[in-house]
N, C-alpha and C positions, 0 to 999 in steps of 0.2 A: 765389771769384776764379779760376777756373778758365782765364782767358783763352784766346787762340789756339794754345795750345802741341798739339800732336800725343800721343795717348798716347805711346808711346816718351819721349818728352821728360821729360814729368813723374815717370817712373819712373825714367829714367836719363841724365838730365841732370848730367853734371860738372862745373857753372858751379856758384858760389859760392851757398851754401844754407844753411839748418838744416830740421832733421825737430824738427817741434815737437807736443808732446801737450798737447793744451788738453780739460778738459772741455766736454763734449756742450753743458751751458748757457751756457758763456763763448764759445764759437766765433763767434757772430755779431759779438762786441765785437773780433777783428780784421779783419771784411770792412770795406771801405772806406781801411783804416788801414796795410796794409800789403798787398808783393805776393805773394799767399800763395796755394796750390792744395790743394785738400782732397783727400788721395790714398784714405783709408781712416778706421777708426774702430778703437777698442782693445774687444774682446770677453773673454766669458772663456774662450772656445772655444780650443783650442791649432791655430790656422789664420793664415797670411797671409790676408788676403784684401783685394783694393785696388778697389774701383767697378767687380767685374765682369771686370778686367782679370785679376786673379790671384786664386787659390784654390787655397791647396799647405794640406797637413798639415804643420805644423812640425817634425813629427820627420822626414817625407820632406822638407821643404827644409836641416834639420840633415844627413842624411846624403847629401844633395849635394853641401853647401857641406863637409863633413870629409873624406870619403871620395872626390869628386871626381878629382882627381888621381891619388891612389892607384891607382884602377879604371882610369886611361889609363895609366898606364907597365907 
């Protein structure tokens, strides 16, 4: 259910939401049912990675999101 949304949107949209983990077999049992965007899938790789849009190593997106700040001031 992907609809019109703009990548940007689906990624970082601030409108009221949940990030819901459904297994691989049950997922088709919310299409139709609710309005829902399939951003990515849970691997056992240690990676983001979202439909081609993203692909970080976890531990370079950890030491962004920690370190961030720090490294600007």
């Amino acid at each position: 259910c992907d609809g019109d949304l703009k990548n940007y949107q689906k990624l970082f949209s601030e409108t009221g939401g949940f990030a819901v983990e459904v297994p691989q077999d049950k997922a088709t049992e919310f299409e139709g049912r609710c309005d829902c965007i399939r951003i990515g899938k849970v691997t056992s790789e240690p990676k983001v990675v979202v439909k081609g849009l993203v692909d970080l190593d976890l531990s370079k997106a950890k030491s962004v999101w920690w370190d961030g700040l720090r490294e600007k001031l």
